[in-house]
N, C-alpha and C positions, 0 to 999 in steps of 0.2 A: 504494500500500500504506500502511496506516496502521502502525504500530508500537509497542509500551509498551515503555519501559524502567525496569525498577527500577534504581538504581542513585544510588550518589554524583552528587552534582554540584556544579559552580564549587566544586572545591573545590581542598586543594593535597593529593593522593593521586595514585596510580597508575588506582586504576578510575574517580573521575572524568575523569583523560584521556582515559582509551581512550572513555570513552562520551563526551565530546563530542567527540572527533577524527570516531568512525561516523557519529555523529548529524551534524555538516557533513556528513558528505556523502553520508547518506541524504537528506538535505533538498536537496542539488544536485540529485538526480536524481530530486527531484519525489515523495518521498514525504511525510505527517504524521509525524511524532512526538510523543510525548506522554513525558515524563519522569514518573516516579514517583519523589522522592528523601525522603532520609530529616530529620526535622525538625530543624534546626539546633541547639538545644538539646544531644539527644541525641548527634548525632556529635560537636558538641565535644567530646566528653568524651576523645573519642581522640586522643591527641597529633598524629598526623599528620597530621587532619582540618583547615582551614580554611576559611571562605570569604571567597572572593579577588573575588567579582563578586554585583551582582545578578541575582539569577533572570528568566530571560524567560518568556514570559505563557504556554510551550507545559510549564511546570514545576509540579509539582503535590508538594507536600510534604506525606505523609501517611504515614509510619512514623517509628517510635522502634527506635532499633540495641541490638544487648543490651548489657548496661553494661561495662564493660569490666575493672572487679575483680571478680566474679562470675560475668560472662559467661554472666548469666540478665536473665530479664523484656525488651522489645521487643515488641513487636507492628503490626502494620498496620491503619490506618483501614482497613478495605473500603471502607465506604458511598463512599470519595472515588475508590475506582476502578473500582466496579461499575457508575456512571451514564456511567464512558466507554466507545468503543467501540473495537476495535482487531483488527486480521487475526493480529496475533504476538504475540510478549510475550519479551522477551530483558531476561533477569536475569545483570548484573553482578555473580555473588556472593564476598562475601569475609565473613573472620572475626569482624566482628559485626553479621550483617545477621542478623531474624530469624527464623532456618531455619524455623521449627515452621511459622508465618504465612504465608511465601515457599508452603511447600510446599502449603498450605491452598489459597492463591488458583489455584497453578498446575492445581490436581487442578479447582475452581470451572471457570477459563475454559478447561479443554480441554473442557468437557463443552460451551460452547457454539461450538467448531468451532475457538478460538486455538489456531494452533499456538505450540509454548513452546522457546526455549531456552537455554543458561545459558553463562555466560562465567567458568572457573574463575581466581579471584584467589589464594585458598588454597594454600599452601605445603605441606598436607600434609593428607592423607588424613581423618588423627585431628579437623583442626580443623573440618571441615563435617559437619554433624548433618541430611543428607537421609536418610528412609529407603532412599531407593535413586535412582542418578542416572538412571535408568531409567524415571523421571517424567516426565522433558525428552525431548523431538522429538529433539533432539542435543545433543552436551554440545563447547564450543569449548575448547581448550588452545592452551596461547604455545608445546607444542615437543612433542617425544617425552616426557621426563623427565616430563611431567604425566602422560601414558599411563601411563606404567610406577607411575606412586604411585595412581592413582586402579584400579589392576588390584583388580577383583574387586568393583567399586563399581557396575558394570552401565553401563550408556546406551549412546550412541549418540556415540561418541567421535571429534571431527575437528579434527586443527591448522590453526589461523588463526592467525598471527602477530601481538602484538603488533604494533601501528601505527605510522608513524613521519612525523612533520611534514615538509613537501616540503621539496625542496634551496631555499635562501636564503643564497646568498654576500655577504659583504661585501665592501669596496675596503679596509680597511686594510692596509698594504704590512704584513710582519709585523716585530714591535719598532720600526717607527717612531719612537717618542719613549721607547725602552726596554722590558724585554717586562716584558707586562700578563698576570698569572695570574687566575682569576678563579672562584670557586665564588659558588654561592647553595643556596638552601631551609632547612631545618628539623632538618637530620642533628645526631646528639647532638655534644656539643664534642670527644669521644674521635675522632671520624671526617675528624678535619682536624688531628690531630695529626702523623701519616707526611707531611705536606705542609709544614707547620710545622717541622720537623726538617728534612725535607731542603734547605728553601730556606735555612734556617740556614745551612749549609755551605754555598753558593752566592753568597753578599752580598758576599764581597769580587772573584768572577770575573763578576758580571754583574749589571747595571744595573737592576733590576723592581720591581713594586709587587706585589701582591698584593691584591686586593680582595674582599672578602667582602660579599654581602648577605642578612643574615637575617629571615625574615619573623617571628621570633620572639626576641628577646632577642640582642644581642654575648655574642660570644665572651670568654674571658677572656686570649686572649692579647695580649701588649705591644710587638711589635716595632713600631720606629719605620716599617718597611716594610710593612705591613698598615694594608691602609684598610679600615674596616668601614661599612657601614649599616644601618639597618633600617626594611625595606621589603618591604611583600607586592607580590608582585610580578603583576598582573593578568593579563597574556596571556600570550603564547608570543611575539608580537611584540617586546614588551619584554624579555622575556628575551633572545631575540635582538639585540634595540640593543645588550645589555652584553658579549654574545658575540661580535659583531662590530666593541668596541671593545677588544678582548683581544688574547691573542695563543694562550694556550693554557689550556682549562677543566681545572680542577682538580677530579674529581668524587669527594666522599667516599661510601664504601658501605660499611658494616658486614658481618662474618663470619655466616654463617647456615647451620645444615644443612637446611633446605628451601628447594624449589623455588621462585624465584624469578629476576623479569627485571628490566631497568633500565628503571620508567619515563623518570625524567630524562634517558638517555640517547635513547631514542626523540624524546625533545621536542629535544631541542639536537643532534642529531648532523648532521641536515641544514641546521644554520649552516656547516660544513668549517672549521671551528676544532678541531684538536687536539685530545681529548680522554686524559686521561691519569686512569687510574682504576686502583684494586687487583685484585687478580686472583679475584672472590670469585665464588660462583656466580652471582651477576646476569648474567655474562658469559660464562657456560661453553659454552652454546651459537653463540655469535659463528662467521661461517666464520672459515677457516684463516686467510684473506689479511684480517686482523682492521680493522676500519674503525677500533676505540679502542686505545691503547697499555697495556698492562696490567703490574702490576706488582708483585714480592713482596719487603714489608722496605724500610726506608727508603733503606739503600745503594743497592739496587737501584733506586730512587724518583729519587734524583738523577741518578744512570746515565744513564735514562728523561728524566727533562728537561732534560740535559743533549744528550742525542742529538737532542732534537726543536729544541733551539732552534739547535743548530748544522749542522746535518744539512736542507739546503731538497729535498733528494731523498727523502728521509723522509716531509717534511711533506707534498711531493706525493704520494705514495705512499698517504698516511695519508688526504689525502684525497679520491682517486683511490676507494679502498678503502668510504669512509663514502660518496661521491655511490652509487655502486652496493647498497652497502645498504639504500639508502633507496629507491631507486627502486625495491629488488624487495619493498620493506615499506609503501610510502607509504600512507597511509589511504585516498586512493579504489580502491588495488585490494584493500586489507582490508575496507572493505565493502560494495565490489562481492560478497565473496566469501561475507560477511554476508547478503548479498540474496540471493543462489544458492540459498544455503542452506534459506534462507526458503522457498521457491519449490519446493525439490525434497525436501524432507524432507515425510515422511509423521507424521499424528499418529500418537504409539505408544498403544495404550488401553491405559485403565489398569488394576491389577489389581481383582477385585471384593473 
């Protein structure tokens, strides 16, 4: 099967992960891929966009994202994806791809036999400007709660799970040489405050560093116990090196009311390092027997890693909890489920 993907790429976001997690392992199993991403220029412009890697040769950069104070103008080169060829066309879309164009090309290549379908990044209903989802062969969600916001927006509506990087344990015994906290990426400085405060309180009953690496500018805080760097960080493998020289990940998430999930968390959770994060909706869908420790208010935040560091029934527990979510999330059965998909969904025609 060949495949097109619109979508982010090498970059440091949520939907460039999930499309290259698929993409390995569409390409395991012997299919082409063809990336369509958007031109580097343009997505700078969004704070959470980077890129972290060079483009490989199967990567084709040929839109402009809408700008993101106006959240007008973008468009798509066609001429750069009408001389390719391809059986699908699966559109990673989020809030400033550009809708109008998206919907142009996908109406063009259903009419020559591509089946189409879309991967909603989108938090809310309001922010995607399709005329109707009902355009796509099928429309993919991270959970129910997309179901329920996109009610009344039409398609062909089926949950596939965010993905989730395979289990990769370390040998560090845990606190070995004192325990190691440790965050990374791009979060604003407000979101590593409740972590800051808590270990505050913590410094004279146990022995830790705190390491932060930011791919974009230090933080301003000063304690002599915080180490910072700054470092975009290339893989998932490398992040893992820093994960499995830790003891427990510190993950900041910001307060949101739409629908959203944790990429970061999908990427690191299968290193089985502790993850200790806030209780925000990133996390709301997690099962019962929860793979990450969650948490509301800073008292409560010490509580929390106070229990993990001294509690070794906990941490097995903790990550007893995360090897099994990953294994019933891991990317090759996300898409495998991808490829099903492919395969069993019918074109829907479009209206005249």
């Amino acid at each position: 099967m060949k495949i097109g993907i619109i979508t982010r790429w090498n970059a440091t976001c949520g939907v460039s992960m999930h499309a290259e997690m698929i993409t390995e392992e569409f390409m395991k199993k012997g299919n082409d891929v063809l990336i369509f991403a958007p031109y580097i220029k343009s997505a700078d412009k969004w704070w959470h966009h980077r890129i972290i890697r060079e483009d490989e040769d199967f990567v084709i950069r040929c839109y402009n994202e809408l700008n993101p104070d106006t959240m007008s103008g973008g468009y798509i080169d066609f001429d750069k994806i009408r001389g390719e060829n391809f059986d699908v066309l699966l559109v990673e879309s989020y809030t400033s791809i550009p809708y109008k164009d998206v919907e142009k090309l996908v109406k063009e290549v259903k009419k020559d036999g591509v089946k189409v379908g879309i991967v909603v990044h989108e938090g809310s209903k309001e922010e995607m400007m399709y005329s109707s989802l009902s355009i796509f062969d099928f429309v993919a969600v991270f959970d129910e709660r997309y179901k329920e916001m996109l009610d009344g927006y039409g398609g062909n509506i089926r949950v596939v799970p965010y993905p989730c990087h395979p289990v990769k344990e370390g040998d560090r015994t845990f606190g070995e040489d004192g325990i190691v906290f440790f965050s990374f990426g791009r979060q604003p400085e407000k979101e590593y405050k409740d972590f800051v405060e808590a270990l505050k309180g913590l410094k004279n009953r146990h022995d830790f560093v705190y390491k932060i690496i930011r791919s974009d500018g230090l933080l301003k805080f000063k304690e002599d116990w915080i180490e910072q760097k700054q470092e975009r960080i290339a893989s998932t493998d490398e992040v893992y090196r820093y994960l499995h020289s830790s003891d427990i990940h510190l993950l900041p998430k910001g307060h949101t009311n739409k629908v959203v999930v944790s990429s970061t968390l999908c990427q690191c959770i299968g290193s089985l390092i502790p993850t200790i994060a806030p209780d925000t909706r990133h996390f709301e869908m997690l099962p019962e027997e929860k793979p990450v420790i969650l948490y509301r208010g800073v008292d409560d935040l010490r509580e929390k890693i106070v229990e993990v560091i001294e509690d070794e029934d906990l941490r097995k527990e903790i990550k007893k909890n995360a090897k099994r979510y990953v294994e019933e999330n891991k990317a090759e059965l996300i898409a495998k489920r991808f490829l099903d998909l492919f395969r069993e969904v019918e074109i829907v025609p479009l209206a005249l």
